[in-house]
Each structure stands twice: as structure tokens, then as C-alpha cells.
VEXRO-977353 format. One line per 2 residues: number of its first residue (from 0); their letters; for each residue x, y, z of N, C-alpha, C. Coordinates in Angstrom, 2 decimals, always signed. Each point is the difference from the previous one (the first is absolute). Example, Ala and Ser with C-alpha at 12.3 -4.5 7.8 and 13.67 -1.06 7.14 Angstrom:
0) as) +13.19,-5.69,+7.80,-0.89,+1.19,+0.00,+0.90,+1.20,+0.00 | -0.35,+1.05,-0.72,+0.82,+1.19,+0.06,-0.77,+1.09,+0.73
END
This chain:
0) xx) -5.92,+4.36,+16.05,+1.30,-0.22,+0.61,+1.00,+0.92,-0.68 | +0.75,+0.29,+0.96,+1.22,+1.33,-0.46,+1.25,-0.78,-0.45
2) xx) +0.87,+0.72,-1.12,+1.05,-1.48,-0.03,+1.05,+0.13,+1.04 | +0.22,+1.26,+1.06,+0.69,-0.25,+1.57,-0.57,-1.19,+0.59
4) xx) -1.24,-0.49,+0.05,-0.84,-0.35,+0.71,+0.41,-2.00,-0.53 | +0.05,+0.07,-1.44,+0.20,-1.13,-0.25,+1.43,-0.39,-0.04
6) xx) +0.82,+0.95,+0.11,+1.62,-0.04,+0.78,+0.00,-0.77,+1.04 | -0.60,+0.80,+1.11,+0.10,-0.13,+1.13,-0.51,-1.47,+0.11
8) xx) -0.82,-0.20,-0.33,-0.52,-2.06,-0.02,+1.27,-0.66,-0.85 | +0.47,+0.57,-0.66,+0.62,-0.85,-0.68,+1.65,-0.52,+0.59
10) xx) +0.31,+1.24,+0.85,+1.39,-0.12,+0.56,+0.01,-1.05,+1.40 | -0.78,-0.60,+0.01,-0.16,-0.85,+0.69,+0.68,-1.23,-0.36
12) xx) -0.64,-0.49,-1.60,+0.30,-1.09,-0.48,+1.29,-0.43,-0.37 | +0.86,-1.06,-0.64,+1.02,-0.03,-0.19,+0.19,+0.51,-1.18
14) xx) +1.00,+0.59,-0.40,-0.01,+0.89,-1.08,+0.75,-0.26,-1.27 | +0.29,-1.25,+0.25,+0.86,-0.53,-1.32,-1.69,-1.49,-0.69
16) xx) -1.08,+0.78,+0.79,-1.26,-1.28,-0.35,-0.37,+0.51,-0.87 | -0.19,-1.11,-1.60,-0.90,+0.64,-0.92,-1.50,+0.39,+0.06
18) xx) -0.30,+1.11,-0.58,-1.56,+0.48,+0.68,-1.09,-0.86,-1.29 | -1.40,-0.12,-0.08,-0.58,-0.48,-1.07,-1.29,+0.64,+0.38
20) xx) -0.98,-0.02,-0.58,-1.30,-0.06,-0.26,-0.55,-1.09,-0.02 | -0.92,-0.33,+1.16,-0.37,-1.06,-0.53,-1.48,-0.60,-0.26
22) xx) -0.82,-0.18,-0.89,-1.21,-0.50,-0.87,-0.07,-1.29,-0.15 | -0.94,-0.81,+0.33,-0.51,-1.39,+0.10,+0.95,-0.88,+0.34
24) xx) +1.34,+0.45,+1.15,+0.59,-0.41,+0.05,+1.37,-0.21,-1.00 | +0.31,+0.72,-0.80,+0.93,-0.01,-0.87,+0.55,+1.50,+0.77
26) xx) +1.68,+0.01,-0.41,+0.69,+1.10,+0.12,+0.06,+0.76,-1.66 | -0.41,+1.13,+0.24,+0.29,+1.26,-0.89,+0.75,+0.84,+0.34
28) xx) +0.60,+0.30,-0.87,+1.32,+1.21,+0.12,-1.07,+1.01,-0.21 | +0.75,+1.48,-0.21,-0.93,+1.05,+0.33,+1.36,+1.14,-0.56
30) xx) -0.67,+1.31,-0.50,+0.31,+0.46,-0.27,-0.41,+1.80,+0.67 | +0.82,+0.73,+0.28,+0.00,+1.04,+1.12,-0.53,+1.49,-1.09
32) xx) -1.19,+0.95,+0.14,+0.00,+0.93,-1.08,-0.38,+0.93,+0.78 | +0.24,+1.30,-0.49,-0.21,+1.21,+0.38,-1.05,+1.29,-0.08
34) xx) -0.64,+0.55,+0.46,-1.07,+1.26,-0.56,+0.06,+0.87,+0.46 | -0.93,+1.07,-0.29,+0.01,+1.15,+0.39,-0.38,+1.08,-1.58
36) xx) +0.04,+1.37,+0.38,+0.13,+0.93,-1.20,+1.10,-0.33,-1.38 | +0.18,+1.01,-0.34,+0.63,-0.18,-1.45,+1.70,+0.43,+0.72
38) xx) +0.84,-0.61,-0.73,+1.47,-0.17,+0.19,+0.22,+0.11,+1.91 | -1.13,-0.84,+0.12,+0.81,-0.73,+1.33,+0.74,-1.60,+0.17
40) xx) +0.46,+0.23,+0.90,+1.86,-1.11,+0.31,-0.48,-0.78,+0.71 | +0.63,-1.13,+0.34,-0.35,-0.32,+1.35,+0.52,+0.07,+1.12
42) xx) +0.76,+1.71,-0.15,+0.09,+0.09,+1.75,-1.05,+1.18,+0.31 | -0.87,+0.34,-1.01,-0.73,+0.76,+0.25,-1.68,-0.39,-0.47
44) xx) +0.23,-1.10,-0.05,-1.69,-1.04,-0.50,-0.93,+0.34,+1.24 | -1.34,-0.19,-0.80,-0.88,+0.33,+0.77,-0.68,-1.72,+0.45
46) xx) +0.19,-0.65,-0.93,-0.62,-1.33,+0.21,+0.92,-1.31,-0.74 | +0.24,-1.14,+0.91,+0.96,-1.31,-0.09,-1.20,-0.84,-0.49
48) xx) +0.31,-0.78,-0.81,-1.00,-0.94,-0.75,+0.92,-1.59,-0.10 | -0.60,-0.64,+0.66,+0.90,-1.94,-0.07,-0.97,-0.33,-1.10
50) xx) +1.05,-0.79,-1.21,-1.19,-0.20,-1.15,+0.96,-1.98,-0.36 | -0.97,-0.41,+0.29,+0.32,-1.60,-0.09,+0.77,+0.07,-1.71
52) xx) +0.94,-0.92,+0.17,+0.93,-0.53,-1.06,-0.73,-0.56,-1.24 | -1.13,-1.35,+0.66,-0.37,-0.64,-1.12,-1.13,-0.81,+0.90
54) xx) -1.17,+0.43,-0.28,-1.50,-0.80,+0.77,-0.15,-1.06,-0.62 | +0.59,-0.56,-0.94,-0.15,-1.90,+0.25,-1.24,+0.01,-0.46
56) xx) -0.78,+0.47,-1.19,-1.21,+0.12,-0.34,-0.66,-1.58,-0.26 | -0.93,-0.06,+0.32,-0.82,-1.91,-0.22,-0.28,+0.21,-1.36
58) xx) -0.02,-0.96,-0.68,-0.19,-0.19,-1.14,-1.68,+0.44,-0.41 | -0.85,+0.04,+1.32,-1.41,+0.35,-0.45,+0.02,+1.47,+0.07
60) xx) +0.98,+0.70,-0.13,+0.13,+1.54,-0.03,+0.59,+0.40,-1.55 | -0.73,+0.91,-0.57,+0.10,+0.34,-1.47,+1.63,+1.02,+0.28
62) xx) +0.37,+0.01,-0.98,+1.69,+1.22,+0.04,-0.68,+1.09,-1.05 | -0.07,+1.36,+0.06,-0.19,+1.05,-0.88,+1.08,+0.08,-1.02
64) xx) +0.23,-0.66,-1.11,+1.27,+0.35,-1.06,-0.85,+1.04,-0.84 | +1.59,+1.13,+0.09,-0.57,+1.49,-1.15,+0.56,-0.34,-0.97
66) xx) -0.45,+0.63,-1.18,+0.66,+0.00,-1.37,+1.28,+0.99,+0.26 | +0.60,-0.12,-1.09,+1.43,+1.08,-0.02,-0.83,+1.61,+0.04
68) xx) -0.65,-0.22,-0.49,-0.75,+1.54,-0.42,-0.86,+0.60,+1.06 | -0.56,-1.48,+0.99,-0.23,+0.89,+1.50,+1.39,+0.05,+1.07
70) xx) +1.23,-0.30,+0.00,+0.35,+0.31,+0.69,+0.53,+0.83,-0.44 | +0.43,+0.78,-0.77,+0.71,+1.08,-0.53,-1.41,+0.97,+0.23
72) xx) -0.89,-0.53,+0.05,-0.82,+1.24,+0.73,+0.09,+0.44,+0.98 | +0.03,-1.08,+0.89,-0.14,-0.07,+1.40,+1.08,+0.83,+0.73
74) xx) +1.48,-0.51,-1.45,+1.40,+0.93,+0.66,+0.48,+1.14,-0.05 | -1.19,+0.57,-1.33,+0.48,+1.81,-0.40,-1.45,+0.43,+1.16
76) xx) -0.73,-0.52,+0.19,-1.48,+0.75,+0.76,+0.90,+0.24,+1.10 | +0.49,-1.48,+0.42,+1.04,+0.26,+1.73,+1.25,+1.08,+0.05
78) xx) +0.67,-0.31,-1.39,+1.37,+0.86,-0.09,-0.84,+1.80,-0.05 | -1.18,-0.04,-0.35,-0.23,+1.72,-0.08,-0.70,+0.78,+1.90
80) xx) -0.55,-1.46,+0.20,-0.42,+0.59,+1.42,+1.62,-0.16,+1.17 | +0.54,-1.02,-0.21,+1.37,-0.47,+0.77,+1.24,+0.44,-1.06
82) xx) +0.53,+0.63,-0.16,+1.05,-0.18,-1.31,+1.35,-0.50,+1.10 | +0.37,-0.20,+1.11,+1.19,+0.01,+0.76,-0.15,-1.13,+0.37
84) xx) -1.09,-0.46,-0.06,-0.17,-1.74,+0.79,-0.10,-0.88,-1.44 | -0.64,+0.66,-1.17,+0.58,-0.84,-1.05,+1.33,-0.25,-0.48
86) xx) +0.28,+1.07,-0.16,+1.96,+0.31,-0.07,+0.78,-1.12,+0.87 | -0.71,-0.34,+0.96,+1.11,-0.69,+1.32,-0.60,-1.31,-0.73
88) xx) -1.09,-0.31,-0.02,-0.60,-0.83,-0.31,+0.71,-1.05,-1.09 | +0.25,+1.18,-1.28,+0.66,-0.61,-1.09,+1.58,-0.32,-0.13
90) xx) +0.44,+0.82,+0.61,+1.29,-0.20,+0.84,+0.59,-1.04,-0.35 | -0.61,-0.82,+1.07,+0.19,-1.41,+0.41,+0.13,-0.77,-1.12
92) xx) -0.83,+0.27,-1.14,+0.47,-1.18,-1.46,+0.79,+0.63,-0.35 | +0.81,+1.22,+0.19,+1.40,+0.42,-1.08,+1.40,-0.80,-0.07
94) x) -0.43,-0.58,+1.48,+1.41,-0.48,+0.51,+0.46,-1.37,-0.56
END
């Protein structure tokens, strides 16, 4: 689906309606992301990604916790392949 395409379905609806995701019957918020090559925008993205808020995990589902020392891996490995999406990334805690 093209996102004209999911416009066009959407201008139908009433437009002051909150939108959700919805999984086993629960509403999830959702969060809107962008792709494509290196220092692309999103008026020039190649690909729109809907990424659920919070999946409500069952308690019979394990959570992956990293040590401090893997995520500071995880964030210079990302900051050297992405350095502009970490930057934005970190941003957000300055404020």
C-alpha cells in the first residue's frame, strides 16, 4: 500500500477520530517511522513503517534486559553505521 493510497481511505473517515492498532482486542497507539538511503527526510522516504506503542507482552513472554555495557554497544555500533538518526535520537533526552 502507497501512503496516497492510505490517504485516500482515510479521508473518508471522520477526522477529529482517534486512530489505534488494534491486537487481541486492546487499542495500541502506534508510532509513524521513516526509510530509505542515508540522509533521507520524510518527504523524500522510500519506506513508512507503523510500529505499535506498547504490545502488552503476557507474562509467559521472557523481556531481553542488556547490561549498560551492551547497550552502549549497541549505540556506538548504531551511531557509526546511522550517526544522524543517533544524534536525533539522543536529542530527545537533552531537553
Amino acid at each position: 500500500m502507497k501512503v496516497k493510497d492510505l490517504i485516500e481511505q482515510l479521508k473518508y473517515y471522520n477526522q477529529d477520530a482517534d486512530v489505534f492498532l488494534n491486537s487481541n482486542y486492546k487499542h495500541i497507539g502506534f508510532t509513524l517511522a521513516f526509510g530509505g538511503g542515508d540522509g533521507v527526510e520524510k518527504e523524500n522516504c522510500e519506506t513508512v513503517s507503523i510500529y505499535p506503542d506498547d504490545l502488552g507482552c503476557e507474562s509467559s513472554q521472557t523481556e531481553r534486559m542488556y547490561s549498560e555495557e551492551e547497550v552502549i554497544e549497541i549505540l556506538l555500533t548504531f551511531r557509526a553505521e546511522n550517526p544522524r538518526y543517533i544524534e536525533e535520537f539522543l536529542e530527545q533526552f537533552k531537553k
